[in-house]
DRENMI-740092 format. One line per field, with one value per residue (C-alpha): chain; z negated, x negated, y. Coordinates in nm, 3 decimals. Layout:
<atoms>
cadena	A;... $
w	Z;... $
u	X;... $
v	Y;... $
</atoms>
This chain:
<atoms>
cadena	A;A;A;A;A;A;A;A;A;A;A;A;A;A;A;A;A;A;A;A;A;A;A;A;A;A;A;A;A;A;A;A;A;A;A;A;A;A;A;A;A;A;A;A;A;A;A;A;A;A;A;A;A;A;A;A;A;A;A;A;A;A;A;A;A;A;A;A;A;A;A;A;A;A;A;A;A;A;A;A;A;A;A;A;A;A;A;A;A;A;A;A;A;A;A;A;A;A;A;A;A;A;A;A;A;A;A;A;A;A;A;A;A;A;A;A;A;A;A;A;A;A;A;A;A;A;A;A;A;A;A;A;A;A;A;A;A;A;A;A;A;A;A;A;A;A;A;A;A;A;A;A;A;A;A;A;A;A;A;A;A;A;A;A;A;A;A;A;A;A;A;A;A;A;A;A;A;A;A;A;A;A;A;A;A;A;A;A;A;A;A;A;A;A;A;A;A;A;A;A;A;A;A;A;A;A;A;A;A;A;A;A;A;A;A;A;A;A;A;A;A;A;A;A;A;A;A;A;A;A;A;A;A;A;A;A;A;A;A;A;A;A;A;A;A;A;A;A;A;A;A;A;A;A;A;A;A;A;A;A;A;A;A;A;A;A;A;A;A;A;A;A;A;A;A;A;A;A;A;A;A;A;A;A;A;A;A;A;A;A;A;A;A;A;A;A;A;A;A;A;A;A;A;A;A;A;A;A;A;A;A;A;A;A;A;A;A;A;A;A;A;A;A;A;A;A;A;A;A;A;A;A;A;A;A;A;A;A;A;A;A;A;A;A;A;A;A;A;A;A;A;A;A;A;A;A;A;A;A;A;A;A;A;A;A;A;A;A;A;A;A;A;A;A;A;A;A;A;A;A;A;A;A;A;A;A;A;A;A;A;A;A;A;A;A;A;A;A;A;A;A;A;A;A;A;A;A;A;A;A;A;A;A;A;A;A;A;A;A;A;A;A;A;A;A;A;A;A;A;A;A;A;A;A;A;A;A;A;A;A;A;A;A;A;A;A;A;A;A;A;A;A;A;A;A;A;A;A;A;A;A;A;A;A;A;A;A;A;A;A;A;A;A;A;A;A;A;A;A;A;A;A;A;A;A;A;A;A;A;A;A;A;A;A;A;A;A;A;A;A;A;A;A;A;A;A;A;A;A;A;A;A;A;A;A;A;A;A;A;A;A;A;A;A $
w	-17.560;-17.600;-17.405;-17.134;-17.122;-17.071;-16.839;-16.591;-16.635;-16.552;-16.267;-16.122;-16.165;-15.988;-15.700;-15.612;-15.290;-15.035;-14.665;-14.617;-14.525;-14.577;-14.947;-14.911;-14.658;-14.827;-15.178;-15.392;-15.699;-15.961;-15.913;-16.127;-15.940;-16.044;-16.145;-16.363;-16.519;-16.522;-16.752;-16.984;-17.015;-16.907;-16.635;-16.975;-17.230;-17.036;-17.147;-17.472;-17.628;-17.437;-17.576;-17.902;-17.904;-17.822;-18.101;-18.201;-18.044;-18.012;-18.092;-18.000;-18.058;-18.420;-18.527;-18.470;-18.532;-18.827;-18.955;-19.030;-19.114;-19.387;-19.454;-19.451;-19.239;-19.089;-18.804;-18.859;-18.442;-18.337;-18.084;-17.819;-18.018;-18.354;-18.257;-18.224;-18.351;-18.675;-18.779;-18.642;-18.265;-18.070;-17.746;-17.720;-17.759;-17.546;-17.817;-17.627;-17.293;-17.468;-17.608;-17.299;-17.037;-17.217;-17.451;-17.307;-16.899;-17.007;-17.182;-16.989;-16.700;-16.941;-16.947;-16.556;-16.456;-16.728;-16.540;-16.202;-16.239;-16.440;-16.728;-17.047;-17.297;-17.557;-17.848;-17.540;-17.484;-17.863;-17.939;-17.663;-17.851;-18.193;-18.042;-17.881;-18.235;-18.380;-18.151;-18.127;-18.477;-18.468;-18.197;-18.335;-18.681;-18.443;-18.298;-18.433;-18.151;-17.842;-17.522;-17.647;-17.527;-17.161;-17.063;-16.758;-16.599;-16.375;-16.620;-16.924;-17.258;-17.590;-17.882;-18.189;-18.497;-18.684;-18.304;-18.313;-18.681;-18.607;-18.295;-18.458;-18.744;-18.505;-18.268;-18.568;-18.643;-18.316;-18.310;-18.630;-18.485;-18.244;-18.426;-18.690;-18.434;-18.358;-18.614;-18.482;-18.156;-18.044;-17.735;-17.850;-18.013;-17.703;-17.679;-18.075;-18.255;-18.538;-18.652;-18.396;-18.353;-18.623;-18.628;-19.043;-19.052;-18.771;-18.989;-19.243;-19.049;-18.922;-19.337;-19.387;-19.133;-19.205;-19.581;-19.453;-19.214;-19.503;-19.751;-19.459;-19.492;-19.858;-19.900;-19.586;-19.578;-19.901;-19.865;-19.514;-19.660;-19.976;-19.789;-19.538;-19.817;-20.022;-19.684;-19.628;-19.981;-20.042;-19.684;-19.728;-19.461;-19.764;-19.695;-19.639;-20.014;-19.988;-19.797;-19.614;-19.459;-19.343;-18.983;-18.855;-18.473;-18.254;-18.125;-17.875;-17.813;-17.818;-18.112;-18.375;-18.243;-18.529;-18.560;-18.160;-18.279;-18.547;-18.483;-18.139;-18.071;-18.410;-18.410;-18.794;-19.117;-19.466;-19.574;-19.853;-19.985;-20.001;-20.156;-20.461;-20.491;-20.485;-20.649;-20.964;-20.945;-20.985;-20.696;-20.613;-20.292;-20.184;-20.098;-19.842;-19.676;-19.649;-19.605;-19.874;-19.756;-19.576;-19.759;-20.154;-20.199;-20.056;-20.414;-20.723;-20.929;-20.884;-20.828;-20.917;-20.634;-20.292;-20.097;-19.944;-19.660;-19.491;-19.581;-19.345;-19.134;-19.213;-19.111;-18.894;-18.686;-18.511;-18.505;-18.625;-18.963;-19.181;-18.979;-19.297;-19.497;-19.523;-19.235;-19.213;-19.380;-19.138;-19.227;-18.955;-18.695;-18.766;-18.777;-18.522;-18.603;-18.773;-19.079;-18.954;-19.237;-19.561;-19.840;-20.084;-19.839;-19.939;-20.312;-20.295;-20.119;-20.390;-20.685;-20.491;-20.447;-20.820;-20.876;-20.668;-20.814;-20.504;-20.585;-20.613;-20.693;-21.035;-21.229;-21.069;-21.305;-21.187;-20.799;-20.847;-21.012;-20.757;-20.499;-20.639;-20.700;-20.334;-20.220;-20.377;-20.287;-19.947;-19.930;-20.072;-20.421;-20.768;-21.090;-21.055;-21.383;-21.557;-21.239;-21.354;-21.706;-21.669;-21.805;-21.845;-21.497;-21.192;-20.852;-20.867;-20.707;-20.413;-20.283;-19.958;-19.970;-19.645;-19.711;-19.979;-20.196;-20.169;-19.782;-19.741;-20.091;-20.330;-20.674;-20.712;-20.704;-20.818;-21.241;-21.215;-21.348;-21.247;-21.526;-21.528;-21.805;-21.801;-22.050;-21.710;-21.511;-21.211;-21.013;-21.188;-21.112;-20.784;-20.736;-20.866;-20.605;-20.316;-20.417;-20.393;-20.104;-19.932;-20.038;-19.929;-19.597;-19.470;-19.045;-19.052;-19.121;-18.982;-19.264;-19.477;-19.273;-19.277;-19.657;-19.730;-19.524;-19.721;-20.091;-20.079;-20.251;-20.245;-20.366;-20.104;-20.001;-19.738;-19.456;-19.497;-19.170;-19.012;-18.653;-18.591;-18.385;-18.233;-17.916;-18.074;-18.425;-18.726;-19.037;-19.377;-19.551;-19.835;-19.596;-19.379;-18.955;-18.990;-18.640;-18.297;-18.034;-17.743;-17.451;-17.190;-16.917;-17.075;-17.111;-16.745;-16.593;-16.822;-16.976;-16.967;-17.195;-17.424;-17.491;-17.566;-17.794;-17.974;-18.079;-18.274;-18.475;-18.745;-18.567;-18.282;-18.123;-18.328;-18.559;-18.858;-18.788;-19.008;-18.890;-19.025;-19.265;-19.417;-19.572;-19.818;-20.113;-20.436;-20.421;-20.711 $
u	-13.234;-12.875;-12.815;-13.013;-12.863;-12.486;-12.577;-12.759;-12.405;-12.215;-12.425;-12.396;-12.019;-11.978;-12.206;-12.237;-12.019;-11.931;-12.032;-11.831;-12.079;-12.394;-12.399;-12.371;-12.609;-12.897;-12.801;-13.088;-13.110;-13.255;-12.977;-12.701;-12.363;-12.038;-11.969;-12.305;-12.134;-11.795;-12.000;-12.156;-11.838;-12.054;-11.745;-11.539;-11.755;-11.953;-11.672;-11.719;-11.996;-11.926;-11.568;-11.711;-11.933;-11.700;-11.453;-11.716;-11.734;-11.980;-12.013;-11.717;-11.492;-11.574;-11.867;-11.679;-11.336;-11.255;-11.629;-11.593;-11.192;-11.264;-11.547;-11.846;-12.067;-12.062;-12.170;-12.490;-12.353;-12.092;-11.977;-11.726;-11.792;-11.752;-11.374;-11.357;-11.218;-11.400;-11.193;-10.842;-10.886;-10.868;-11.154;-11.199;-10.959;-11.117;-11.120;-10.787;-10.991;-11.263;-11.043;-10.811;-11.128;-11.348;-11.102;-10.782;-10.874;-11.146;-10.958;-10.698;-10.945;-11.092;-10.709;-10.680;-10.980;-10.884;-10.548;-10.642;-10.968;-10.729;-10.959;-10.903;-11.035;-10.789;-11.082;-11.180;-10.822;-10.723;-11.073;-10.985;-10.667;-10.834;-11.066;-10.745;-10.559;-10.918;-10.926;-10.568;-10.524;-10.738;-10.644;-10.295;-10.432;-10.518;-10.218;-9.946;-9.739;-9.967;-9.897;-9.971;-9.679;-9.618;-9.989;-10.147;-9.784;-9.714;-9.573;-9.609;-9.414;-9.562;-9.462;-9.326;-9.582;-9.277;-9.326;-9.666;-9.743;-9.497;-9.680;-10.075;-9.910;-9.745;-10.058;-10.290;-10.079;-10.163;-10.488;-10.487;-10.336;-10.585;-10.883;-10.721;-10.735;-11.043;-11.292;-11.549;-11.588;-11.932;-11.873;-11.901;-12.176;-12.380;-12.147;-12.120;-12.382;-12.182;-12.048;-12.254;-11.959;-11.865;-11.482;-11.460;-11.584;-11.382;-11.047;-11.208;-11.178;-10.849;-10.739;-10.888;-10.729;-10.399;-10.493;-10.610;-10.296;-10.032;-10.196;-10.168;-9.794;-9.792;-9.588;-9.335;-9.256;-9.332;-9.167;-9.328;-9.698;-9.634;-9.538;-9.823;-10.035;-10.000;-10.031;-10.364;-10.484;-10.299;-10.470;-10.664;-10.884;-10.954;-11.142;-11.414;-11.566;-11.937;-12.167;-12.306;-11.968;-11.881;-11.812;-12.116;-12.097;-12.394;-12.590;-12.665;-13.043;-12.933;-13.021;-12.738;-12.514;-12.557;-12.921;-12.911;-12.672;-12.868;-13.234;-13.187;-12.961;-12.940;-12.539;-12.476;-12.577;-12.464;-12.127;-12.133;-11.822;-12.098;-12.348;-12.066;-11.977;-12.277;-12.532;-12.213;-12.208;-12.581;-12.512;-12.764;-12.633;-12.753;-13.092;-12.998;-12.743;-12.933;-13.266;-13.365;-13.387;-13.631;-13.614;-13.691;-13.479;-13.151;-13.065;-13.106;-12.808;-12.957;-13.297;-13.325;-13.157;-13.302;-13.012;-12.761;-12.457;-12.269;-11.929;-11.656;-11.515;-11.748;-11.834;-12.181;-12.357;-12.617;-12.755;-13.077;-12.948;-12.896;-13.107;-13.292;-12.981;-13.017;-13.006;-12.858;-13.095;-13.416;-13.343;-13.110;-13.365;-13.404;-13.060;-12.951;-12.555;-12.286;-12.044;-11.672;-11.532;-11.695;-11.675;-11.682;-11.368;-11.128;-11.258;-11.118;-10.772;-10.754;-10.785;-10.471;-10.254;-10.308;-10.181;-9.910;-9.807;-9.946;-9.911;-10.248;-10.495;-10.716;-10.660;-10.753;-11.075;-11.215;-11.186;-11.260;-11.621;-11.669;-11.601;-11.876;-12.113;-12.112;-12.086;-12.437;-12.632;-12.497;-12.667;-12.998;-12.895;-12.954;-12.827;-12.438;-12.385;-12.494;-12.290;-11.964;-12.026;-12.029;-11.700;-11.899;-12.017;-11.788;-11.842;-12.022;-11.914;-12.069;-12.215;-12.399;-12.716;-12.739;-12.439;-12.364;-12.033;-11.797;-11.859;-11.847;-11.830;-11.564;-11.470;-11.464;-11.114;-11.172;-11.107;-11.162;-11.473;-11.590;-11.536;-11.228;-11.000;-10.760;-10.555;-10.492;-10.195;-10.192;-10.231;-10.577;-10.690;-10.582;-10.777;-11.117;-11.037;-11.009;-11.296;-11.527;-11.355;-11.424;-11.792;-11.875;-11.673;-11.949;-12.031;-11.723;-11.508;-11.174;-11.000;-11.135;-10.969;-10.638;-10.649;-10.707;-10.362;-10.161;-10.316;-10.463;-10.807;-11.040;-10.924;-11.137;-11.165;-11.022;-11.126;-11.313;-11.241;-10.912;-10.877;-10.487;-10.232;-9.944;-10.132;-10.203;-10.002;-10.058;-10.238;-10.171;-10.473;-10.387;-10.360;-10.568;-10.529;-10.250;-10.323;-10.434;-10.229;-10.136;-10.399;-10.431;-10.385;-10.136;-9.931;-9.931;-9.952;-9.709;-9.483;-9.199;-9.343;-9.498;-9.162;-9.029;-9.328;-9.273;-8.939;-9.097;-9.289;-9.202;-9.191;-9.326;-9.681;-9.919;-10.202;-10.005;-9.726;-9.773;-9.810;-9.548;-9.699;-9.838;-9.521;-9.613;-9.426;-9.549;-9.827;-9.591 $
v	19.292;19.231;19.587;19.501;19.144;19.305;19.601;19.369;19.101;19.422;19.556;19.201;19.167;19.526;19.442;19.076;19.007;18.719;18.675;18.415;18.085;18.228;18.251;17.848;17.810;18.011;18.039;18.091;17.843;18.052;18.316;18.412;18.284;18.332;17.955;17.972;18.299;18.154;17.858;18.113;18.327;18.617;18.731;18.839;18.845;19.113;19.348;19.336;19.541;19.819;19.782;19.775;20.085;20.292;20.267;20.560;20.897;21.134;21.505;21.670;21.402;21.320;21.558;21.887;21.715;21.522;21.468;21.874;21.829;21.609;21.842;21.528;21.722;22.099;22.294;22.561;22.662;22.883;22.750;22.930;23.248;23.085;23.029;22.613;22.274;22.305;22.662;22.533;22.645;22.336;22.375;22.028;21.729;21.370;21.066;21.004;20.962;20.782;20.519;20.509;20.461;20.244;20.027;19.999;19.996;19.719;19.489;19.523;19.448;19.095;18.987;19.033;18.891;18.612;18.553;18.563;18.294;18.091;18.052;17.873;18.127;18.197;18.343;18.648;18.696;18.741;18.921;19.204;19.239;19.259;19.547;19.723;19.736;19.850;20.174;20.268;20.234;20.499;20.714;20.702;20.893;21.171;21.232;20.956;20.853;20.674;20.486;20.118;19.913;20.060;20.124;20.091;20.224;20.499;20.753;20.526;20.630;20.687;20.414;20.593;20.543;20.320;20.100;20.099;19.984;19.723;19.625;19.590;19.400;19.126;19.178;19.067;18.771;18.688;18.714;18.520;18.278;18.189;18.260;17.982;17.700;17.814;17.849;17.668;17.840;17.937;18.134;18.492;18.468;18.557;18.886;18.984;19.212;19.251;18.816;18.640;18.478;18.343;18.352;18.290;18.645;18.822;18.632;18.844;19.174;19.116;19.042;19.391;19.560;19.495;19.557;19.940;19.952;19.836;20.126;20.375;20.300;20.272;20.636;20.612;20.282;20.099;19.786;19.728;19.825;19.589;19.303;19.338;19.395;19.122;18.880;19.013;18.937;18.640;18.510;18.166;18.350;18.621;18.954;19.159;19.096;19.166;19.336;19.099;19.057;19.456;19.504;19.671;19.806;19.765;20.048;19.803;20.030;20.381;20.611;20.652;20.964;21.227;21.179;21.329;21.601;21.685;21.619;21.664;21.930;22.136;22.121;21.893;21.961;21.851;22.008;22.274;22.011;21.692;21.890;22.065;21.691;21.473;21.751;21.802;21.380;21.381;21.130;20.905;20.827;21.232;21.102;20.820;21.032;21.376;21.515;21.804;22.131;22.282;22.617;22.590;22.920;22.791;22.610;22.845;22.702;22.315;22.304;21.959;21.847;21.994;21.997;22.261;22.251;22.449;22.540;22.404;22.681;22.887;23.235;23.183;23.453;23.283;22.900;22.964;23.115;22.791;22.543;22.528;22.393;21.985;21.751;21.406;21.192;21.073;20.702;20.737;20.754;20.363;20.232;20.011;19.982;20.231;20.092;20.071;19.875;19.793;19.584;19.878;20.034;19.694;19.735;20.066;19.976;19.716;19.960;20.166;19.848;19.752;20.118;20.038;19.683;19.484;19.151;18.919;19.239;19.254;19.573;19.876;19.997;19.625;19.712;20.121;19.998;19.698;19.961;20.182;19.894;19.798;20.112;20.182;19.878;19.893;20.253;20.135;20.353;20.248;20.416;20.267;20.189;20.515;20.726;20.535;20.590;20.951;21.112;21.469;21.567;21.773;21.932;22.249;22.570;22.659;23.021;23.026;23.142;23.346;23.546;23.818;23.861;23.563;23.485;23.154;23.076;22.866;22.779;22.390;22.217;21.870;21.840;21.484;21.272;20.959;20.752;20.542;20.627;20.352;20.613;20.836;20.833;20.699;21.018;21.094;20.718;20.778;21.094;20.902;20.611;20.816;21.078;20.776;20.598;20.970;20.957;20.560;20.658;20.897;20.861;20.684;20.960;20.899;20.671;20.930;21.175;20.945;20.915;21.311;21.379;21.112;21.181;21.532;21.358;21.467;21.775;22.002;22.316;22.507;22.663;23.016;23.112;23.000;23.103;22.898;23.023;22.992;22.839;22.516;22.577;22.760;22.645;22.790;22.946;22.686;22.415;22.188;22.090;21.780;21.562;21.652;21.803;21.559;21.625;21.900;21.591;21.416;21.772;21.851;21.505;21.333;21.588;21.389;21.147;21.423;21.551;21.199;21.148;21.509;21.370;21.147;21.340;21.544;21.930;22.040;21.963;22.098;22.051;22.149;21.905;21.603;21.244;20.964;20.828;21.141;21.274;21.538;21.401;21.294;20.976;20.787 $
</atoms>
């Protein structure tokens, strides 16, 4: 209903028009006029879920980019002869345009359209700055540097990621600000699927945000990430503590974007590196985020738990060979919203920053097990406390079925169990805190993504078939794709500003060139 609510706002904001006296001469009562939207706040707040819904993408912007880069699910398709995103070829590259169009132009256009009717709505203003900050926090973990500061000019410059980090810190102390003096304001509820309104909550998300920001910077700037840190957790506002409080995006009516990749189209299917961890887990969490196979002979080595994926990168001949291998789970089919922060997510931060001698955090075995707790009875799962009991069980090796000899096939990396040993240094505890924060993160893939470049946890495996080059950069077989090249558009149409923005990264521009804050050295 919502949906319908906004598009019709929309259509009538694009099309309604003035003829000068007649509209008061034969103005009909039971229509929408602009004063009776002005009163409603449907002329901004008409922006919003739109805004909103696309802090997601769709198939080629996350499903064959980092949802197979941080190996959560893989393609059975080979696509452009097999040679593609998902085995280091970049063919398709649009987040950027996604985030630019339908983020950044629209609340841009709220702010405008707040300016020039002279409205008093500080809450819109601040909330279309909150949802900038959300997407170009993470646009800039595909390629680092992004025009923030100087968009909407002709030739606009890129900020530098030191700039920009900067920039969504101060931005969310404005926004916190606002929402402060605020907290009993109503008005978006009308226009929010996710708080229905309720400003306590969004204080909550903005907390958390800066929390995930901070530990983003935890490596290359430590002093910065500490001290923004410990203001998110020290905040009277607090954080995102329980699942009843995780930022869920609206689907606003459409159906949830891998179940039409998958059910619809054939393109995803479970990775082999979900089912070596979550089958060697004895995972409970396998069964709400996959479907068994559909082949009883695909799984030999575990027949007690139906499932098998494809290897990331792999060697594939033709689509219809490992349609058979399991889907995302059905369940999907009925979900009206997608997870972009979680309770189980801060838990997890939290057990890092008490690694890292954050002040005002428990101990880190407290958060880790919170942060497995919630993760499981936010995906429906029982069985937590015998999974983080288990000190005996690892991630199986995996062999693909449909190939012979080692094709496709790999040895397990990961040494590490999921019991906490509070006897472990801090780099094993850190490996168990981001192996889970990788499993909770799955269809929201990109944090996970973020947190694989600046840890190297999960330890996963690499690409079987690597198809880099010196076109779009070169990726060692031992190695995994670092960031995403600046765009085709931006190259030829702003080339001065790419090579400004190339200076700021750390080589030249290409997907083995790592981002600022993932700096290769140790995690301690």
């Amino acid at each position: 209903m919502k949906k319908i609510i906004y598009l019709c706002i929309v259509t009538l904001l694009l099309s309604v028009g003035c003829t000068g006296d007649f509209e008061n001469l034969n103005q009909d009562p039971t229509q929408i006029t602009d004063e009776s939207l002005k009163q409603d706040f449907n002329n901004v707040g008409s922006f919003f879920p739109p805004m909103l819904k696309n802090l997601f993408g769709h198939q080629i912007e996350h499903n064959l980019s980092h949802d197979s880069w941080v190996r959560h699910l893989a393609t059975p398709t080979p696509f452009v002869g097999g040679i593609n995103n998902t085995t280091y070829f970049i063919r398709w590259n649009t987040y950027w345009d996604r985030i630019y169009r339908e983020i950044m132009s629209a609340s841009n256009l709220v702010e405008l359209k707040i300016a020039n009717e002279n409205l008093d709505v500080p809450v819109f203003i601040e909330w279309a700055k909150l949802i900038r900050v959300l997407g170009m926090s993470r646009l800039t973990a595909y390629h680092g540097p992004v025009i923030f500061s100087e968009f909407g000019q002709a030739d606009a410059g890129y900020d530098s990621e030191p700039d920009l980090y900067n920039t969504f810190f101060t931005q969310l102390d404005e926004v916190q600000a606002v929402f402060n003096a605020n907290l009993d304001h109503t008005a978006l509820a009308k226009f929010d699927a996710s708080y229905e309104g309720n400003i306590p909550k969004w204080i909550k998300l903005i907390n958390s945000m800066r929390l995930r920001l901070a530990m983003r910077l935890s490596k290359v700037d430590p002093v910065l990430a500490k001290a923004q840190g410990e203001k998110a957790i020290s905040d009277p506002g607090g954080l995102i503590e329980t699942n009843d409080d995780n930022f869920m995006v609206s689907l606003y009516g459409d159906v949830f974007p891998p179940v039409t990749i998958s059910f619809g189209w054939g393109d995803t299917r479970m990775s082999a590196s979900m089912e070596s961890i979550l089958v060697g887990y004895d995972d409970p969490r396998i069964a709400k985020f996959f479907d068994p196979a559909t082949d009883n002979t695909l799984y030999p080595d575990h027949p007690g738990h139906p499932y098998k994926g494809i290897r990331n990168g792999a060697e594939l001949v033709a689509k219809g060979d490992r349609l058979t291998y399991s889907n995302i789970s059905s369940d999907f089919k009925k979900v009206t919203n997608r997870r972009f922060f979680t309770a189980a997510e801060v838990q997890f931060i939290l057990a890092e920053a008490a690694l890292r001698g954050w002040v005002g955090t428990g101990t880190a075995q407290d958060h880790y097990e919170a942060g497995v707790n919630l993760s499981f009875a936010d995906w429906g799962a029982g069985g937590a406390a015998a999974y983080l009991a288990d000190n005996a069980s690892l991630p199986i090796d995996y062999d693909d079925p449909k190939e012979t000899g080692a094709v496709n096939d790999f040895v397990n990396r990961i040494t590490n169990t999921v019991a906490w040993d509070d006897a472990a240094s801090n780099e094993i505890k850190l490996e168990k805190i981001i192996t889970q924060k990788w499993i909770n993160g799955y269809t929201n893939s990109i944090e996970a993504w973020v947190d694989h470049r600046r840890t190297d946890y999960p330890k996963l495996p690499f690409n079987y078939r690597n198809d880099s080059s010196s076109e779009w950069g070169i990726i060692p077989a031992d190695n995994f794709l670092r960031r995403q090249v600046f765009t085709p558009g931006q190259r030829a149409d702003n080339a001065a500003a790419v090579a400004e923005a190339t200076t700021f990264l750390s080589g030249p521009d290409e997907i083995g060139t790592r981002l600022w804050w993932d700096t290769g050295g140790p995690n301690f």
